[in-house]
N, C-alpha and C positions, 0 to 999 in steps of 0.2 A: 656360654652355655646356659647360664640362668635366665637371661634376658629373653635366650629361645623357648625353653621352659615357660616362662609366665607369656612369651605371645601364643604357644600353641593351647597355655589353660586358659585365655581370653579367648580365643577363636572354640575352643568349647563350649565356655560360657554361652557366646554369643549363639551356637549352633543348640546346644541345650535349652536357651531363652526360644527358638524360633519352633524347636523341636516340638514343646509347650504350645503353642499358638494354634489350635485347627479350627477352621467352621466347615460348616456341613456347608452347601451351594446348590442352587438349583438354576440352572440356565448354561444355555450352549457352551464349551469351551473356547467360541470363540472369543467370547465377549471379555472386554476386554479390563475388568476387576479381576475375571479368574485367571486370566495371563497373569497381572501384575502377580497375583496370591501365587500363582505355579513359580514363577520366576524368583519370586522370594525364599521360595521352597518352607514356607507355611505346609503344614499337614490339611488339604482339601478336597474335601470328600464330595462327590458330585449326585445329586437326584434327578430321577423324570419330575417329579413331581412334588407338591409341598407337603402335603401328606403323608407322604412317603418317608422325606426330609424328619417331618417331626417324632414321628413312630421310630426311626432309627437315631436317630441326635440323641445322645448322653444327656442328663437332667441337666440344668447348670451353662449349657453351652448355647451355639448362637449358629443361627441359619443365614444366610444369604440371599434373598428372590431376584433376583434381576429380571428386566422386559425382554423376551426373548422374541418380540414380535413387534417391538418399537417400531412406530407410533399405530400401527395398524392394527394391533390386538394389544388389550390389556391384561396382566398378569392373571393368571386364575389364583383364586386364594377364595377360600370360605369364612364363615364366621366359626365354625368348630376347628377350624385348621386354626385362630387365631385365639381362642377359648384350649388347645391343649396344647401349644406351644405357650402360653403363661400358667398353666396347671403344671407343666416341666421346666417352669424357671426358665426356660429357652430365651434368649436376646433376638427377634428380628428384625432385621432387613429388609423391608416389602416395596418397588417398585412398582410405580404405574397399574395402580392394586384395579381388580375387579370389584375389588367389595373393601370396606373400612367398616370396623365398628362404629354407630353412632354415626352414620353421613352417608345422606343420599350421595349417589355418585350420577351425575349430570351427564347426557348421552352424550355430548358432545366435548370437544378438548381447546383449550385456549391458545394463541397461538401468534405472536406480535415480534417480528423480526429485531426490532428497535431495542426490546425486551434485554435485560442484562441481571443478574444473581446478585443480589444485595444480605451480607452475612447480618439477621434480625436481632441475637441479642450474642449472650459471651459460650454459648456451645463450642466453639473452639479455639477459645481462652485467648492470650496477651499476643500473642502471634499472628491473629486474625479476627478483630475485633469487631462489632456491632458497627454496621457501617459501611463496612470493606466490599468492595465489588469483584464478582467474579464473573466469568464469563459462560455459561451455559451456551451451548452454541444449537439453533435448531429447537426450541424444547418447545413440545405439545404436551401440555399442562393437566392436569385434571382440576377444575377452579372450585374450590373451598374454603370455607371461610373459615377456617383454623383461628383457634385465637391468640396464641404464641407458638408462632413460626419458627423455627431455625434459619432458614432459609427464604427469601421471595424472591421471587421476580419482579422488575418493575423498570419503566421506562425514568433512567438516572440521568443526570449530569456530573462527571467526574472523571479521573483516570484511575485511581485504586481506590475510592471512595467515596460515599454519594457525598459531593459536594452541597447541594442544598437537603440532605435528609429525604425523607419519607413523607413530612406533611405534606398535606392535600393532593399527592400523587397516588392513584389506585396501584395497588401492589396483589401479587399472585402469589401464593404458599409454592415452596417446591417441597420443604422437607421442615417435618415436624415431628414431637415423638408425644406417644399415646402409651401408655401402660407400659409394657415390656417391646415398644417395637418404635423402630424408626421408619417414617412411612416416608417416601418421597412420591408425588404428584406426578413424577416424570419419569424419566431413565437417568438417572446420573452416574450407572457404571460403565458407559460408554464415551468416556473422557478421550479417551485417546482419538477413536474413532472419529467423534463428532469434535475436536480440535478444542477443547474447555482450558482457559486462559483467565488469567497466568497459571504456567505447570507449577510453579511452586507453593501457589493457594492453592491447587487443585490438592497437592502432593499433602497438606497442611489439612483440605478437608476431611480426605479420605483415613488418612492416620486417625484422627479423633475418633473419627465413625469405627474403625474396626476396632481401637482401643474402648470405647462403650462396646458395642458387640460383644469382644472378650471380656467382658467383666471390669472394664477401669483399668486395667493393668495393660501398660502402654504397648503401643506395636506399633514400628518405625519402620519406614518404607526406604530401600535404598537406593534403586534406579528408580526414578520415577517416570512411566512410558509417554515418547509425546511423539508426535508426528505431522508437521516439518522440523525439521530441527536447523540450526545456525552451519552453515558448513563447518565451523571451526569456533571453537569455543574461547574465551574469551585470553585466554595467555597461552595457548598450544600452541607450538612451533609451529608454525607455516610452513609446508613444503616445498623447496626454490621454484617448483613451478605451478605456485599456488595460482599467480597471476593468470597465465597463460589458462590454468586449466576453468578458472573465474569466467573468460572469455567462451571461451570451447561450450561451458553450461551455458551461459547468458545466450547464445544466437541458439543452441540445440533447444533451449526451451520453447523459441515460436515454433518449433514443428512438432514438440511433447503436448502443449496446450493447443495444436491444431486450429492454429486462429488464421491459415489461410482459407481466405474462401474460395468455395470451388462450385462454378458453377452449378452441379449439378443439385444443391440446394441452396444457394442463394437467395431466389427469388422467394422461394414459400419460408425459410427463418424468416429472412429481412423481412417479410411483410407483417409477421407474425409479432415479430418481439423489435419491430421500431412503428409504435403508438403514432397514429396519423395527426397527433399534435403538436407533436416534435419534441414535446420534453424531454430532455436527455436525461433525464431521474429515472425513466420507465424504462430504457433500452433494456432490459433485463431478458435471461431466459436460459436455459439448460445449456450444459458443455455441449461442443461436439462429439458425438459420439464416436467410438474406433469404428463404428460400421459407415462411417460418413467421412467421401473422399477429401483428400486433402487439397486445397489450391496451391498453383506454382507461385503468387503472385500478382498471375496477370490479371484478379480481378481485386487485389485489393488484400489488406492483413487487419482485421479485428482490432478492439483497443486492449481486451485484456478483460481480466477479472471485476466485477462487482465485490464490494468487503461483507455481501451475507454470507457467510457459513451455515450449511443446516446440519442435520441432525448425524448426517453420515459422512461430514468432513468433505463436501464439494462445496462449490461455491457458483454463483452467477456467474454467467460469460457476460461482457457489454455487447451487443448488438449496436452498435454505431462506429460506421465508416466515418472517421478524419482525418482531414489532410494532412496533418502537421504527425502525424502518427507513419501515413505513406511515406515522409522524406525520411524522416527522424529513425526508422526501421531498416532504409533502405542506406543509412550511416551507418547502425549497426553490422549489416553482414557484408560489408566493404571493406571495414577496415580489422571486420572476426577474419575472413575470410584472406586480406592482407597478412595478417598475423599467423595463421593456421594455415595458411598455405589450402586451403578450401576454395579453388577457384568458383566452385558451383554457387555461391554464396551470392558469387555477382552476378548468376542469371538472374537469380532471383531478384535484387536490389535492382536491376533492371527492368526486371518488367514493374517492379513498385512505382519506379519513375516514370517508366511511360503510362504506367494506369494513374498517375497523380495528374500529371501534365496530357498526358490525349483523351483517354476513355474513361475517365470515371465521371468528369462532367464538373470537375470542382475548376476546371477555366472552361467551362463551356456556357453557350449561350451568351449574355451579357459580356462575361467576363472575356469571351473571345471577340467579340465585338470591336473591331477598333474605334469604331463612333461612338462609344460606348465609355463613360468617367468610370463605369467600374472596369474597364479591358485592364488585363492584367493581374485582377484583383485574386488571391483563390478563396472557395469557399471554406467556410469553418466546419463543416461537414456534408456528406449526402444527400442530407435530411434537410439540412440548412442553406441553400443554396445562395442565399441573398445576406447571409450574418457574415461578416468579416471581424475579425481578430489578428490586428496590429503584431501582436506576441506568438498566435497562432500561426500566422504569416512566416514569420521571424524563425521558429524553428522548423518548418515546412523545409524554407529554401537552406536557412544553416546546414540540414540533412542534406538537402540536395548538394549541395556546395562539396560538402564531406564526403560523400559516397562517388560522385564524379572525379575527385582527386586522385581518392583511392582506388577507383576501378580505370584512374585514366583513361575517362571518357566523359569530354567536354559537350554532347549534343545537346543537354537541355539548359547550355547557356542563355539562351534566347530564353527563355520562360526563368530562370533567377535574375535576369535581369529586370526583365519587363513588372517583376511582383515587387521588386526594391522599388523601380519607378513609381509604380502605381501605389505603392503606401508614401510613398514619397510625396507624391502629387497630392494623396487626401489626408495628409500631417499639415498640420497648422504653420505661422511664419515660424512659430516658433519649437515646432520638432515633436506635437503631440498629436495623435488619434484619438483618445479615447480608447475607453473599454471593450466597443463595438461599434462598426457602421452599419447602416441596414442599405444592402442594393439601392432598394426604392428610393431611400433619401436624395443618394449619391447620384442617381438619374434626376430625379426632381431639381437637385441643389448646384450638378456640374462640378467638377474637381477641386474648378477655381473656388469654389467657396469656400471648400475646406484650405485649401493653400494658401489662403488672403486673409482668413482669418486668425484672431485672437483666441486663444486656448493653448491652456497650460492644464497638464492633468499629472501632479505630485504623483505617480503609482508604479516604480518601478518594474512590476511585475507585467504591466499590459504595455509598457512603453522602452524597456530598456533595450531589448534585443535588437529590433530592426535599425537603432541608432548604431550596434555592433554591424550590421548588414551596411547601413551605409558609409561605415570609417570599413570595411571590408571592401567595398563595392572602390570606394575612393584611391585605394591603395591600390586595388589594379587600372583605373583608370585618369583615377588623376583628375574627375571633374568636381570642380570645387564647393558648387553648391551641398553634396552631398557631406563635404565636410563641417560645411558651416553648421546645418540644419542638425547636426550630429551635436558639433559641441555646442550649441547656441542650448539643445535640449538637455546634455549632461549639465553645461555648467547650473541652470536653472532647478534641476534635482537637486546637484549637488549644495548650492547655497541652499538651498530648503532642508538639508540632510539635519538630523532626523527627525523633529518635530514637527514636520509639516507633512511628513512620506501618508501618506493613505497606505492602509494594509489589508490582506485580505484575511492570512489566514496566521497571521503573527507577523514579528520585523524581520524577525533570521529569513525566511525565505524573499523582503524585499533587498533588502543587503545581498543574497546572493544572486541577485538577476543583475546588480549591480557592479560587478565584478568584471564581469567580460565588457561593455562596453568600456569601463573604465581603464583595462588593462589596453585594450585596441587604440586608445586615445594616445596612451604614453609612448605603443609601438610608430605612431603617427609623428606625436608631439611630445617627444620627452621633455618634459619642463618639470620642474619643481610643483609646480602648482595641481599639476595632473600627474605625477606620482603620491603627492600630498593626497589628493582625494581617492587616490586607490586604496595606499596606506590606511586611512581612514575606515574605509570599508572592511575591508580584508583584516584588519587589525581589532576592529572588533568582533567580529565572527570569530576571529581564535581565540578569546576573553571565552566563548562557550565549545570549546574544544578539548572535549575529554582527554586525560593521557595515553589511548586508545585509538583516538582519532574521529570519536563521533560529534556531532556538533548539534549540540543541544538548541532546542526550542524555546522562541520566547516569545510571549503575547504581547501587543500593542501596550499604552495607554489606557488607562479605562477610561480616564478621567478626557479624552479628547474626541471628538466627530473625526477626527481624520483615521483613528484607528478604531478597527473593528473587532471585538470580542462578541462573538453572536450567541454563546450557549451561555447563558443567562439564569436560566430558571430549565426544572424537569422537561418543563413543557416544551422548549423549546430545543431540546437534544434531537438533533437528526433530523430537523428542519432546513438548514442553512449548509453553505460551506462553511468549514469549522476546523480547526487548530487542534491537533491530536492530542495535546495537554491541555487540563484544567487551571493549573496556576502556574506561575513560571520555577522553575524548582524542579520540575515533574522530568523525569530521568530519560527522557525520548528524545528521537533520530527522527526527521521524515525524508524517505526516498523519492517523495514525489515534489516537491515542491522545494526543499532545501540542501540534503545533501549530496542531490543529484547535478544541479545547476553547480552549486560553491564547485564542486568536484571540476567540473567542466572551466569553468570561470578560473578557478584556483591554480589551474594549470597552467592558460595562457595568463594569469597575472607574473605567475613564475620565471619564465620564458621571458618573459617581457621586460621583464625589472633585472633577471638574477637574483634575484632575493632570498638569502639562505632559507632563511625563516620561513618562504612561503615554500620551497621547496623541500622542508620536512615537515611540516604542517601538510602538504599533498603528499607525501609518503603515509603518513598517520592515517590520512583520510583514505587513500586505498586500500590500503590495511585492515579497516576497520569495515568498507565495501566485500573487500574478499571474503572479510569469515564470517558475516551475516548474511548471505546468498542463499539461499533456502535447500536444502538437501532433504528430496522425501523420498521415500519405499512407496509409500502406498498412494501417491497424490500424482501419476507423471507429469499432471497438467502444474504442478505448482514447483517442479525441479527444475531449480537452476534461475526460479524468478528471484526478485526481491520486492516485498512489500511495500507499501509506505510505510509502513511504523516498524520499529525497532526499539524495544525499554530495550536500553544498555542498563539499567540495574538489577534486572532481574536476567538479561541475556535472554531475551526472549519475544517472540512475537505479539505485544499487548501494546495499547494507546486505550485513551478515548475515542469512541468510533461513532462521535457526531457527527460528520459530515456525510451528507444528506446524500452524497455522490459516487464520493472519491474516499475510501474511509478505509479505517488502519491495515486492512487486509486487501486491497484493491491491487492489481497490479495494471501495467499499464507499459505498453510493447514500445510505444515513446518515450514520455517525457521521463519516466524510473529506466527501464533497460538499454534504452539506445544509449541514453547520455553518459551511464557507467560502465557498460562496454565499452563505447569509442573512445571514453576519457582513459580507461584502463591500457586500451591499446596504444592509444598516446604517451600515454606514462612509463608502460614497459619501453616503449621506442626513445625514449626520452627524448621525446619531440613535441613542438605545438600546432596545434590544428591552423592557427595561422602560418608556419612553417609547410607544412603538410599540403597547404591549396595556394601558396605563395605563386606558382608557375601556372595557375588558369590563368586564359589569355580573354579576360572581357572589353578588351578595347571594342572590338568589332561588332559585339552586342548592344555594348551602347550607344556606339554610333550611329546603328540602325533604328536602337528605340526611343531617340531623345526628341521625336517626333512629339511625343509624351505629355512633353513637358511644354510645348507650342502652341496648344491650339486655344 
């Protein structure tokens, strides 16, 4: 009885402390500071107007202005509305102001996607220190030359903190305080909306701020509102059909984000927002909208998200057709669709294969050509007709391969065959491509040249997969060169393992491209010697294996040419491909490039070996897949994806978001969705994809295309 006693005179306390708390507000209810305050159940009193606000506000107390016209109109506020709200003691809050004491206000608004929230000095004290980065998402600025800032903006380098500082990098004021008022530059109570990261500095800013407001006397926020959130947080019971329902979101999201294309706008997007240069950095450009039909398919599926966020919590769509996206998608709703019992799944995966393989033009012309050293070849995109990608190639036909199994329907044997040949034929004696071949060369140079030649390219990422395509290719047909060329290439990785590997965007993701060809090797040739280098692999990638299951990030060598660490200095943030962490330590997952593949790879090393170890270590890791899946209300285009980045220490969606392309919020209906679907479906089945496509019959393919290799 006592014990209930002092909780229900706490719970008064606490409700008496909240009771205490009001500010006055002026701006829509939707926005979303006056939700947080409503939900708190804060006493908050609403105006038309700021004038209004001040004449009615108690001496002593504190106003609220928000943009209620973000970024399109500026707050109205006068200079007497600012002169008797400090004549009343009043605390303001002013937003995206019309007018400021003391400062021209410039017609125009600042506005740099790159741009990221740098905290200026100790305004909100030992828990978010001078230094620390936040994320503003969207923000159109008002640019003034404040001379102590709270807040700036400024193109950084870091993951929670500007790693090289402030000098010589031009910075933007967001939020500064002037007499009795806290002025912010921009909108910044539209956190929720506009997606402002990490929630927990956001949760950290906003406390301090309405704690000044009320007078210094603290006010603690306790849901703090975000929107995506994690499916499942970080130690909540999983529901037994977490997995299953994992799967179900993962393939319903390509038709939420409506990234099929449908004719009947095709041609004017594509022509719009894919730049006649080809740079794949610009494919940028507005979602689909719900007024715009959806495609079955038959002309192709989009790649997914761009990582800008603006100001109202959308995001770029990429405007670029690729082919490794067309198989790798059409793996996904085969083996969703296996699983869910969703036959419809496979019309769809089907016409993705015949638009990969007949109409979309990535084996056309040249590449259909039989007189032709590129026949065979497929393009690296639309856009791209004549760039080939070795690894691009590699996951192309992988999809294909998986999606044929599973819809048991072998037609487009003949074209996975012919694309293994054809990288086969322009792989060096010793089992490498390179990072790209250019058509023209390949017609100039003849097949033979690349097949006769000397070249060795250390880079697991552009080289390890199609070595898995041919110990694949070898094991239903049994022709031997394809084996050799395979381990002639692993073993030369492997003795170079790891100080010699070239990296792109850290080691964890070449270690994980490392894994499947390695595990395919032991299913081939169990020896000591190639279970030792699985081992190897596999063994240190769980050294960065959270006890959660996520598998931490880690950079190169600084100190070597062969590893690359590109973000360097301010200037050079969001120039290059780039590594979601600043230093190694830094508490991130990447779905695109490492935890996706390990995932994939991890399975068949399992399978392969019986390895207890790797077999709970792939239970962790799906685990850890499931409950960071992204579950939104207000985003349908981003429910049911998953990001590239994941801080597992904050539980949350944050990275460093350098990369020039592919950056911490990017999604991508390939190389992140397909590969943690199929692998999940795998996993539930407790079966390996090599098990799964064991019974395609490519004798008959090869024997017709060994032509190939003859002339």
């Amino acid at each position: 009885m006592k014990s209930w006693l002092l909780g229900v005179f706490g719970m008064f306390l606490c409700f008496a402390a909240t009771a205490q708390t009001s500010f006055s507000f002026c701006g829509p209810e939707t926005n979303d500071l006056y939700q947080q305050l409503k939900q708190e159940n804060f006493s908050v009193t609403r105006y038309n107007s700021v004038s209004e606000a001040i004449q009615q506000t108690p001496k002593g107390k504190s106003i609220i202005v928000v943009a209620s016209r973000y970024p399109q109109a500026r707050t109205a506020i006068s200079a007497a509305d600012y002169t008797n709200a400090r004549k009343k003691k009043i605390r303001l809050y002013v937003e995206y102001p019309s007018f400021i004491p003391g400062y021209k206000l410039p017609d125009t608004t600042h506005y740099n996607k790159l741009e990221r929230g740098v905290v200026f000095n100790s305004f909100f004290g030992k828990s978010l220190p001078a230094m620390s980065i936040v994320g503003a998402n969207g923000v159109y600025l008002i640019d003034l030359p404040v001379k102590n800032p709270i807040l700036v903006n400024a193109k950084i380098a870091g993951f929670d903190h500007a790693q090289f500082g402030l000098a010589n990098t031009p910075y933007h004021s967001l939020l500064f305080q002037q007499d009795n008022a806290l002025i912010a530059t921009t909108s910044l109570s539209n956190y929720k909306t506009g997606r402002f990261g990490p929630s927990a500095s956001w949760k950290i800013v906003w406390e301090k701020m309405l704690t000044w407001l009320n007078n210094d006397k603290p006010v603690a926020l306790n849901a703090f509102s975000q929107d995506p959130l994690p499916m499942y947080q970080k130690d909540e019971p999983l529901p037994a059909n977490a997995g299953k329902t994992a799967v179900a979101k993962g393939a319903d999201w390509l038709w939420k984000a409506r990234l099929f294309i449908h004719p009947s706008w095709e041609e004017e997007q594509m022509q719009q927002y894919q730049p006649k240069n080809g740079d794949p950095n610009l494919f940028f450009g507005p979602p689909i909208s719900a007024d715009m039909l959806q495609g079955d398919g038959s002309r192709g599926i989009m790649e997914g998200h761009g990582s800008t966020i603006y100001h109202d919590g959308t995001q770029d769509y990429r405007y670029f057709i690729r082919a490794d996206v067309q198989g790798e998608s059409a793996f996904l709703l085969a083996t969703a669709g296996k699983l869910l019992g969703r036959t419809q799944f496979n019309e769809t995966a089907e016409k993705l294969l015949d638009y990969l393989f007949y109409t979309s033009g990535f084996r056309g012309a040249a590449r259909n050509n039989k007189d032709s050293s590129s026949y065979g070849l497929i393009s690296w995109a639309n856009t791209h007709p004549g760039t080939f990608f070795n690894d691009d190639n590699a996951r192309c036909i992988l999809g294909a391969i998986g999606a044929s199994s599973f819809m048991d329907n072998e037609r487009w044997n003949k074209f996975i065959t012919e694309n293994i040949l054809a990288n086969f034929r322009t792989s060096s004696k010793q089992g490498f491509q390179g990072n790209a071949l250019d058509q023209r060369d390949i017609e100039k140079n003849g097949w033979k040249f690349y097949y006769d030649r000397d070249f060795v390219n250390l880079h697991p990422h552009f080289e390890s997969w199609m070595w898995a395509c041919y110990l694949w290719l070898y094991d239903k047909t049994k022709f031997q060169p394809l084996l050799d060329k395979a381990k002639t290439g692993i073993r030369l990785m492997m003795d170079a393992y790891p100080e010699k590997w070239k990296t792109q965007n850290g080691t964890q993701q070449e270690r994980a491209r490392m894994v499947l060809p390695l595990a395919w090797l032991v299913r081939i040739e169990n020896t000591a010697e190639h279970r030792k280098w699985l081992d190897d692999v596999v063994s240190k990638l769980l050294e960065y294996q959270e006890s959660f299951g996520a598998i931490r990030e880690e950079l190169g060598s600084e100190s070597s040419d062969t590893h690359k660490i590109l973000v360097t200095s301010n200037d050079a943030y969001g120039k290059n491909e780039a590594s979601l962490i600043a230093v190694n330590g830094d508490p991130v997952a990447d779905m695109l490039y490492t935890c996706n593949f390990f995932y994939f790879g991890l399975n068949e090393a399992a399978h392969a070996t019986g390895n207890p170890k790797y077999f709970k270590a792939l239970d962790s890791l799906s685990d850890f897949l499931i409950r960071i899946q992204s579950n939104s209300q207000k985003h349908q285009d981003l429910d049911g994806a998953w990001f590239r980045a994941f801080d597992f220490g904050r539980w949350d969606y944050w990275a460093s978001n350098a990369d020039n392309g592919w950056g911490a919020w990017s999604t991508l209906t390939g190389w992140i969705q397909s590969w943690i679907v199929g692998t999940n479906v795998l996993w539930q089945n407790k079966q390996s994809y090599w098990d799964a496509t064991k019974n395609m019959d490519m004798k008959k393919s090869l024997e017709e295309s060994l032509w190939m290799l003859k002339k």
